[in-house]
C-alpha positions in Angstrom: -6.5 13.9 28.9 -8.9 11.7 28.1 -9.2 8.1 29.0 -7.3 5.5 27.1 -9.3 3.6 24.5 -9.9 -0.1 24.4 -10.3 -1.7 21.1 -11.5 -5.4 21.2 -11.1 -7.7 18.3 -14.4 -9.6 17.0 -12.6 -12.8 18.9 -12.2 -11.0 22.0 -15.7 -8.9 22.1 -18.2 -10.5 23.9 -16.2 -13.5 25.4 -16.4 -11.9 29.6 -20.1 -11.3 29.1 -20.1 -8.6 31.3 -23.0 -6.3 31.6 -22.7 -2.5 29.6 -21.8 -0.1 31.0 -24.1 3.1 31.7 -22.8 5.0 29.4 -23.2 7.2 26.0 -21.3 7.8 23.1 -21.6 10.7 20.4 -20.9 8.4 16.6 -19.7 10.1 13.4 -20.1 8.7 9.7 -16.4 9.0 8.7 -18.4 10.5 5.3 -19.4 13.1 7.3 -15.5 14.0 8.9 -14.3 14.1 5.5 -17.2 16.4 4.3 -16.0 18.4 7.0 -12.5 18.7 6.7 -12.9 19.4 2.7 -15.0 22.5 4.2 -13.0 24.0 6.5 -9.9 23.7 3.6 -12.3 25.0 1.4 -14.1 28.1 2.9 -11.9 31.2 4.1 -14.1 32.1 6.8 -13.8 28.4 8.9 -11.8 28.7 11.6 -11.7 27.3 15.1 -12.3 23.9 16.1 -15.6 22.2 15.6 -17.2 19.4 17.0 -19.0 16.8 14.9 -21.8 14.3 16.3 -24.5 12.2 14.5 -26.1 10.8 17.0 -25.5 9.7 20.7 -26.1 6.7 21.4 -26.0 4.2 25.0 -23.7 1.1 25.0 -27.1 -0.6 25.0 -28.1 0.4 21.8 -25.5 -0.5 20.3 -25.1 -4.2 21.9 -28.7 -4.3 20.3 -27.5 -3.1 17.0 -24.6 -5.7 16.9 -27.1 -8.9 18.3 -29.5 -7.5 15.1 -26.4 -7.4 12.7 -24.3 -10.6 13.9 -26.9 -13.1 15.5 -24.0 -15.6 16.3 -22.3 -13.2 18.5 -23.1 -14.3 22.5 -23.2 -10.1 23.7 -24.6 -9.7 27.3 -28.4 -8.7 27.4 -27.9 -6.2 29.6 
């Protein structure tokens, strides 16, 4: 089962300025999903389950992203 999902809202995110944790994360455009989907409805062959990544990506990356996006955010550093 796989662990349970914490969802932060943009008030809450940030605020216990802990560090990241060591960790990665496979990310998806949801364009992408759909293209998928529409393909495996579409072509007879597709079967099975498939797994769809763009890119992985550390928890450090992406606290860079979000500092580069929304400067007014206080994100830990580290």
């Amino acid at each position: 089962m796989p662990p349970p999902q914490q969802h932060l809202s943009s008030d809450e995110f940030g605020k216990e300025h802990q560090p990241s944790p060591n960790a990665s994360f496979g990310w998806i455009n949801v364009k992408d999903v759909a293209n998928a989907h529409i393909q495996a409805f579409e072509i007879p062959t597709a079967s099975g389950r498939y797994c769809l990544v763009e890119r992985v990506a550390h928890y450090s990356e992406i606290v860079n992203i979000l500092c580069h996006l929304y400067p007014s955010l206080q994100l830990p550093q580290k």
